[in-house]
C-alpha positions in Angstrom: 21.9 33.6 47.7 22.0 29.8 47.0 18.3 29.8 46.7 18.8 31.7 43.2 21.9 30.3 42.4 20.1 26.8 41.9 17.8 28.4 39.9 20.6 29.3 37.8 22.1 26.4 37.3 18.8 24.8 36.5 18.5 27.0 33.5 21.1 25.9 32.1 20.6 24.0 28.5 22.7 23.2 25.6 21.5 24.2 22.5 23.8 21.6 20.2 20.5 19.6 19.0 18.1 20.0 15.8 15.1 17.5 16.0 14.6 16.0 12.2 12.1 13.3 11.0 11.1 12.0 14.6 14.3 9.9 15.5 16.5 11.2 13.2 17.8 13.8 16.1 21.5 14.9 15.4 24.1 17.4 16.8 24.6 20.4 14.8 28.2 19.4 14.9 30.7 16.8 15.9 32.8 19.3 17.3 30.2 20.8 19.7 29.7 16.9 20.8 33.4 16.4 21.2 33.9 19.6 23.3 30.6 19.3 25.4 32.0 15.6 26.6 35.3 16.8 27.3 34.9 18.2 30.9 32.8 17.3 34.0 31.0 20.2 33.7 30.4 19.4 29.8 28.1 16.0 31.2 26.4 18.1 34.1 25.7 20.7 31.6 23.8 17.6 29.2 21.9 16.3 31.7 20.7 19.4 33.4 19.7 20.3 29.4 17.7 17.6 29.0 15.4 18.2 32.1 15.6 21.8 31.3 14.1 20.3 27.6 11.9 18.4 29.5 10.0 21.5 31.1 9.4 23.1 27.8 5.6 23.2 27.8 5.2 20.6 24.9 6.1 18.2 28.0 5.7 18.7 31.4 6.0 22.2 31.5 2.3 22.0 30.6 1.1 19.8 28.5 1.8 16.4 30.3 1.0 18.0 33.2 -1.7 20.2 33.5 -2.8 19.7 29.5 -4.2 17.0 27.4 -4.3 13.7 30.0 -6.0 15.7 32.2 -8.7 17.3 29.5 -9.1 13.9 28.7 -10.3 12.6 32.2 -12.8 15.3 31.9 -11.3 17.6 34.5 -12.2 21.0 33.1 -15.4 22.6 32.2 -14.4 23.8 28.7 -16.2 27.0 27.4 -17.6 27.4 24.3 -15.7 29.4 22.6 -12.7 27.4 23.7 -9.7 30.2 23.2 -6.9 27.0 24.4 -8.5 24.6 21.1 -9.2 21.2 23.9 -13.4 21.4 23.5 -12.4 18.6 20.8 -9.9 16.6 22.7 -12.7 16.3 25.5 -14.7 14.2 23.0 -11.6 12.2 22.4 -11.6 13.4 18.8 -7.8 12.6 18.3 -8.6 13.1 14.3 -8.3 17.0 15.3 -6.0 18.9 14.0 -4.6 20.5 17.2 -4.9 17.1 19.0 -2.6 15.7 16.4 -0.3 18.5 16.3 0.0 18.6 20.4 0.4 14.7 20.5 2.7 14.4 17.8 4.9 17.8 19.7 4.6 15.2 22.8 6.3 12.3 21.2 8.8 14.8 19.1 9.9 16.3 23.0 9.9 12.7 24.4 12.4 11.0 22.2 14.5 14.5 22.0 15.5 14.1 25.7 15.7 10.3 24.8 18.2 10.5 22.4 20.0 13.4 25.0 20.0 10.8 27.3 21.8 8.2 24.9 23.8 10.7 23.9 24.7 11.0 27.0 25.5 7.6 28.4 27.7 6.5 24.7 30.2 8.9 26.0 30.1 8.9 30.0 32.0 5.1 30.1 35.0 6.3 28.4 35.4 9.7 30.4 35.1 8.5 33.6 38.4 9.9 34.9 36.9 12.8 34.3 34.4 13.2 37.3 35.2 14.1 41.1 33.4 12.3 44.2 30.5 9.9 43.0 29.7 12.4 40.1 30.2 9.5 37.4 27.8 7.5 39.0 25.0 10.2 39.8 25.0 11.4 36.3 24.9 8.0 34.4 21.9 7.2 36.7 20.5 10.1 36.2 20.7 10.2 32.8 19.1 6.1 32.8 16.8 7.1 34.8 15.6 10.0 32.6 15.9 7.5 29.6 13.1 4.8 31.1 10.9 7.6 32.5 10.4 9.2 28.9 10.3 6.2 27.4 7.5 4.8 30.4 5.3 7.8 29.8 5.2 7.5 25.8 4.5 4.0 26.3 1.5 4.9 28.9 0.1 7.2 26.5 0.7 5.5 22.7 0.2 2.1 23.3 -2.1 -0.6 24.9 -2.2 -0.9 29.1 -0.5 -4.4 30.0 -3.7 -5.7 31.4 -5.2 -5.2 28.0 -2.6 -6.6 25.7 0.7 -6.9 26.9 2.1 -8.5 23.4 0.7 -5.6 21.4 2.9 -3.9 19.1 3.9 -0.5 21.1 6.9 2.0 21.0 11.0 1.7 19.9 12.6 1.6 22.9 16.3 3.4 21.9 19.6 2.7 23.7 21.5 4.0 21.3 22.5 7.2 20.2 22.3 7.0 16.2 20.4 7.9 13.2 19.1 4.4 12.3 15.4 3.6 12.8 14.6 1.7 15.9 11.7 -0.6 15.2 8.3 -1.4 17.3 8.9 -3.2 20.7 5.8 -5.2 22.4 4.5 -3.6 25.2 5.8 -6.6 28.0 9.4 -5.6 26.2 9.0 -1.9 26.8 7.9 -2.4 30.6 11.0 -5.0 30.7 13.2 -2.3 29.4 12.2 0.3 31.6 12.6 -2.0 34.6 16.0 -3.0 33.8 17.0 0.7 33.3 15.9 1.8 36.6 16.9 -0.7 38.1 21.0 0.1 37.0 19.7 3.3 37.5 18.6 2.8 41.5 22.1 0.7 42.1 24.0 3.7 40.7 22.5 6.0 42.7 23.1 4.4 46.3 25.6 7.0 46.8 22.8 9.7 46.4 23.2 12.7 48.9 19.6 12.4 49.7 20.0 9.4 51.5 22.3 10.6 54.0 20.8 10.8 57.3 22.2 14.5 57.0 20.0 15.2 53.9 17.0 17.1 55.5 13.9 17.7 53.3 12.6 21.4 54.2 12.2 24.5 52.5 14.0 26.7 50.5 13.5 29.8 53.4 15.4 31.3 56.3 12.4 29.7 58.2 14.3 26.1 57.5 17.5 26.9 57.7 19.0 24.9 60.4 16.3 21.9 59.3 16.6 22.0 56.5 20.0 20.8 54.5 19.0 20.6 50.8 21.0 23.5 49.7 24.0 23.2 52.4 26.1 21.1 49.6 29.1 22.9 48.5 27.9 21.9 44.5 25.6 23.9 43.3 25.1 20.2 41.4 24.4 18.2 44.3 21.8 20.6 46.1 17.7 20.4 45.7 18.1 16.7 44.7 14.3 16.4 44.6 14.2 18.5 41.6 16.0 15.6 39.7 15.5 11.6 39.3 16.9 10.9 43.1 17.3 7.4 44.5 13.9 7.6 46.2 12.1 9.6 43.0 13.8 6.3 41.1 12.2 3.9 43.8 8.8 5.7 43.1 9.1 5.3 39.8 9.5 1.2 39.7 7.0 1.5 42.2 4.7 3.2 39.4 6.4 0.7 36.3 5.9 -2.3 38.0 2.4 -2.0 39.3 1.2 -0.9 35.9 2.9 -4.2 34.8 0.9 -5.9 37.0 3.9 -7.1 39.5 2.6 -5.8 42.8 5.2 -7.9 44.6 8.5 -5.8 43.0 6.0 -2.0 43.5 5.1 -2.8 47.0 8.6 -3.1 47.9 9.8 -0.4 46.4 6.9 2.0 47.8 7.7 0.7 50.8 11.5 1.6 50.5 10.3 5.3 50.5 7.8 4.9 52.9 10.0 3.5 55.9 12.6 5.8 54.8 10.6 8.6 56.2 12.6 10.8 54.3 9.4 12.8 52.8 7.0 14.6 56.0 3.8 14.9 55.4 2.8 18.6 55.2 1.7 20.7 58.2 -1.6 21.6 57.7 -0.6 25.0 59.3 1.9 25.2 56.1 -1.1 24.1 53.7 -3.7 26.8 55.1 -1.8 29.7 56.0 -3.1 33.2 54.5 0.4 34.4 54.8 2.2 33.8 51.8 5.6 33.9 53.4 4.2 31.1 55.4 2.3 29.2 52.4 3.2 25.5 50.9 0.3 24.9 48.0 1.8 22.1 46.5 2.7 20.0 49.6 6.5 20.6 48.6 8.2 18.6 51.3 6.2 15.0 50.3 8.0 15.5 46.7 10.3 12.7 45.5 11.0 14.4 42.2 8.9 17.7 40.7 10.1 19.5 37.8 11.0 23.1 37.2 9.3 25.2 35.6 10.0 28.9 35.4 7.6 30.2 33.6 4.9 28.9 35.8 2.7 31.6 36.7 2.8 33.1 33.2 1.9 29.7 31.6 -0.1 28.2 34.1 -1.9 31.1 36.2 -2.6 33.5 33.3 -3.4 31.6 30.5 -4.7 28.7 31.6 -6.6 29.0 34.9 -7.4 32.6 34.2 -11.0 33.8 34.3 -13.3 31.8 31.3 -10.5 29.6 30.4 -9.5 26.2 31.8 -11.6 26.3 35.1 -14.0 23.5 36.6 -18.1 23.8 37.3 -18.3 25.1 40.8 -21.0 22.1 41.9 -18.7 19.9 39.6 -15.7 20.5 42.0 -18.2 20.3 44.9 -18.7 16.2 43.7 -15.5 15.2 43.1 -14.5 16.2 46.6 -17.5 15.3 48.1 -18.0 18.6 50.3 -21.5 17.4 51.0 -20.3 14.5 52.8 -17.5 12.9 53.9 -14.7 15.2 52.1 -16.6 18.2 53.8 -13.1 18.9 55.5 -10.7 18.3 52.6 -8.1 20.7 52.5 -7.3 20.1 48.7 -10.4 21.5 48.2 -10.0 24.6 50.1 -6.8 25.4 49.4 -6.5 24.5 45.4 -9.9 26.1 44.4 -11.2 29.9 44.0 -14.4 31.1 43.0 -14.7 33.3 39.6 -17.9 33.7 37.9 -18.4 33.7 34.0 -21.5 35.5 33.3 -23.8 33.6 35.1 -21.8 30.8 35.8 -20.3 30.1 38.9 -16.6 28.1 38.1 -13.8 26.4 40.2 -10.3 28.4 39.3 -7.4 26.1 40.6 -5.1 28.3 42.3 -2.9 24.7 43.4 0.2 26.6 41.3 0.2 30.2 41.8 3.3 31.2 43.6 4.4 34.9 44.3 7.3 36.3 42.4 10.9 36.0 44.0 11.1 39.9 44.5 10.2 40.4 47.9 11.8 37.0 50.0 9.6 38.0 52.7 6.5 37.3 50.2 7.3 34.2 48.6 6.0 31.2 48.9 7.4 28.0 50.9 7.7 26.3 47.6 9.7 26.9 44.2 7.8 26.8 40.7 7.5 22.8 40.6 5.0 20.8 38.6 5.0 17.8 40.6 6.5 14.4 39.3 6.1 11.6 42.3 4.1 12.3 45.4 4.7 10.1 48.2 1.0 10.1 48.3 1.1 8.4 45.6 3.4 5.3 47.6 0.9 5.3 49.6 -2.0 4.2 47.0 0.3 2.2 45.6 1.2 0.0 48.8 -2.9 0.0 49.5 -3.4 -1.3 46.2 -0.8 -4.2 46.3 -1.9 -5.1 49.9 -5.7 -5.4 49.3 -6.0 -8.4 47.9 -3.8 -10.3 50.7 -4.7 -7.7 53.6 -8.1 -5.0 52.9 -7.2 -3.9 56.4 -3.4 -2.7 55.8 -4.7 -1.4 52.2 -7.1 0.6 53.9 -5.1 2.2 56.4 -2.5 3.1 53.6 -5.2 4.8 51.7 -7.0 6.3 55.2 -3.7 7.6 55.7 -3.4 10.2 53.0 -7.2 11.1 53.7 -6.2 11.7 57.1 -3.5 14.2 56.3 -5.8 16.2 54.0 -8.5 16.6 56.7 -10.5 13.6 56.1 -11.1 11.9 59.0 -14.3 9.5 58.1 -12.3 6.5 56.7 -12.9 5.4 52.9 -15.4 2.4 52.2 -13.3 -0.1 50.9 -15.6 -3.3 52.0 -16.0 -4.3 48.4 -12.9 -5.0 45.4 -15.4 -2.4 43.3 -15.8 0.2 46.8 -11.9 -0.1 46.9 -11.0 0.7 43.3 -13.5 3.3 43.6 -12.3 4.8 46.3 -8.7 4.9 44.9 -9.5 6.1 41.7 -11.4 9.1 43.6 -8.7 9.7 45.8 -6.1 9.9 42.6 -8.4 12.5 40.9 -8.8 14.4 44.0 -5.0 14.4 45.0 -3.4 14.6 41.7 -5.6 17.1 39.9 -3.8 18.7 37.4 -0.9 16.9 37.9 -1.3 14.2 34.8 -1.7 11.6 36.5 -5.4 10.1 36.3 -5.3 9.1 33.0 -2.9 6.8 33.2 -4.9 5.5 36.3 -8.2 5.2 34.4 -5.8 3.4 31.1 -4.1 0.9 34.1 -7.3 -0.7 35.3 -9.4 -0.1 32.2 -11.4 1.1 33.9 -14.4 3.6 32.6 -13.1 7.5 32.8 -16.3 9.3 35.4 -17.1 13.1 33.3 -19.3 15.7 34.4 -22.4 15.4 36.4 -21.5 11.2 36.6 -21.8 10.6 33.1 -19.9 7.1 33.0 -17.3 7.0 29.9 -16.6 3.4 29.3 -13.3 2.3 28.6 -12.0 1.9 25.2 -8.7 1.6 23.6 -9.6 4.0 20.7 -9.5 6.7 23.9 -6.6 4.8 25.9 -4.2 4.0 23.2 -2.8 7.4 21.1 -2.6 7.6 17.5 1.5 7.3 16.6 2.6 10.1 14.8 2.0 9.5 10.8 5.8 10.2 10.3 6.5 7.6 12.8 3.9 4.7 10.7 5.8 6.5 7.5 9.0 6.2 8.3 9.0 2.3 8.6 8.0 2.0 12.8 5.5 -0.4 11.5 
């Protein structure tokens, strides 16, 4: 069936690189390079490896996704005994020794599918009579794309927020593919970098497939068959497009750089590009709440721009970390974050993501948001594949309200009122105030991105104080904002 056959292909991953001190990342061999870049299926074969890389669970196969960003914005209620070792990285104690080691794995993972990328893209020029159709141009903007996006999120997590000090000293940004040490950029150069890199990027991919009036966002099921036209290509390379950096995922994505930049001019447009594409439909709520699992959609699959795979989901995920006196959230705790008692009484994330388990005495939130039944019975799966989502076009949404607020509070509100509307919120948000607005944003990122990584990088954006358990207020401060670099990386001459 093509519905496994993409999963096939996904899983593919070359194998030809050792990761040394940091940047120092070579191929095993020369030859294996020189083969590997000697075909078409050679550079699809790359890039598909280096998202395959990027799912390991050192990056967003769980840690930059549902691990330490989120433990840090105070989204778990961490037992005691703390069998996962993150009661430590809740009190921002980064001198920890499994902080360090899982931040330090973070940046290792980041500049491995960095220097893939580069790899990549110093061989792709001189082969390009090699590819078929508009494969050339798909795969070099892929592989850009992939480049700035690793190289955005290291800079969101190990250096200062623009609005704090955008001439602070903060990551290399690398272009090339070599062995030579790449020193510090400033943090306005990093953001300048990644702009001009998805911006090539976005002009490559214009001949995307997904933005074909024929491209049909649906589901991966017999139910969607005639709507849906995401797996009708004849390549198995150019099907399920949102599960790679697509032309819209890489509009969301300078939506996301430029805003943290400060530029809301350059992200409004660009969330609007998705927007009034109305390429992504909002989820049926019939598709969010349905018992049946056959019929079932938990993480709003459709409104995906990009989502990554990740196979091993429900055993990495489900079992050990949302399992029973693990990862799990205060019941009354999940209660005030999605204000039940009031005006989020109807919210369907709250419904739908959360179970009750009990730990002795204790009552605890268990997010079920990612469970998925097993492909063994097609009949019993779920709507959705095993994605950790990437870009919502919720998000687009908060975006656009934010930009338009200070020109227009009545657009930015109905931008925000919009997403609360589609999760079963009808009372609109109080955004009469700059401080009601922000608040209500940052509450609404919280509530629709749980899990998802996303928050922190909210909270670090604004500088604005990170709200723990029980509304204790967590003021902001770079010492919790701003990562520790790897000692290799101060070692090795990065500063």
């Amino acid at each position: 069936m093509k519905k496994k056959n993409i999963f096939i292909i996904l899983l593919c991953s070359i194998c030809l690189f050792s990761c040394q001190k940091w940047l120092d990342i070579q191929p095993q061999s020369e030859v294996e390079k020189d083969r590997l870049f000697t075909t078409e299926d050679g550079f699809k074969e790359a890039l598909l490896g280096i998202y395959t890389r990027c799912a390991n669970g050192d990056l967003y196969g769980k840690e930059l996704t549902i691990g330490t960003p989120e433990v840090l914005v105070q989204n778990y209620t961490i037992p005691n005994n703390d069998p996962l070792r993150y009661q430590k990285t809740a009190r921002f104690l980064y001198d920890d020794g499994d902080f360090k080691d899982r931040k330090d794995n973070i940046w290792k993972g980041l500049y491995h599918g960095i220097v893939n990328a580069n790899l990549l893209l110093a061989e792709i020029d001189g082969k390009r009579n090699l590819f078929v159709g508009d494969n050339y141009a798909l795969i070099k903007g892929e592989a850009l794309a992939l480049r700035a996006f690793l190289h955005f999120d290291a800079l969101r997590l190990f250096a200062p927020a623009p609005i704090v000090n955008a001439q602070a000293d903060a990551i290399p940004y690398v272009t090339k593919y070599s062995n030579k040490t790449t020193p510090l950029s400033k943090v306005s150069a990093v953001l300048d970098s990644v702009i001009a890199d998805l911006t090539f990027a976005k002009d490559l991919l214009k001949v995307d497939p997904i933005r074909a009036a024929s491209y049909v966002i649906g589901y991966p099921t017999e139910r969607d068959t005639l709507a849906n036209s995401e797996l009708s290509s004849s390549s198995l390379f150019l099907q399920n497009r949102r599960h790679r950096l697509n032309y819209y995922a890489v509009c969301g994505a300078l939506a996301r750089v430029y805003l943290y930049k400060g530029d809301k001019s350059n992200a409004l447009a660009n969330a609007l590009e998705v927007i009034a594409s109305k390429k992504f439909p909002w989820t049926n709520n019939t598709d969010f709440q349905s018992v049946k699992e056959d019929k079932k959609d938990r993480i709003l699959y459709k409104e995906l721009l990009f989502a990554w795979y990740i196979p091993g989901m429900n055993q990495e995920y489900n079992q050990e970390w949302f399992s029973t006196g693990r990862m799990n959230l205060d019941k009354e705790e999940g209660r005030t974050i999605y204000e039940v008692g009031g005006n989020g009484g109807g919210d369907l994330r709250y419904t739908q993501w959360f179970g009750s388990v009990s730990v002795g005495t204790t009552a605890l939130s268990s997010l079920v948001k990612y469970n998925r039944n097993t492909f063994s019975d097609d009949f019993e799966a779920n709507l959705h594949y095993l994605m950790a989502p990437a870009i919502r076009l919720s998000e687009l949404y908060y975006i656009a309200a934010e930009c338009n607020y200070e020109s227009n509070p009545t657009v930015a509100a109905q931008y925000l009122n919009q997403v609360r509307i589609q999760r079963g919120i009808g009372e609109p948000a109080d955004v009469s105030t700059t401080t009601k607005f922000r608040a209500e944003l940052l509450k609404e990122y919280r509530k629709e991105m749980y899990a998802e990584g996303q928050l922190f990088y909210a909270y670090k954006r604004l500088n604005a104080p990170i709200i723990g358990e029980k509304g204790t207020v967590i003021p902001a401060n770079p010492k919790i904002f701003v990562w520790p670099l790897p000692s290799d990386e101060i070692t090795y001459g990065q500063r």
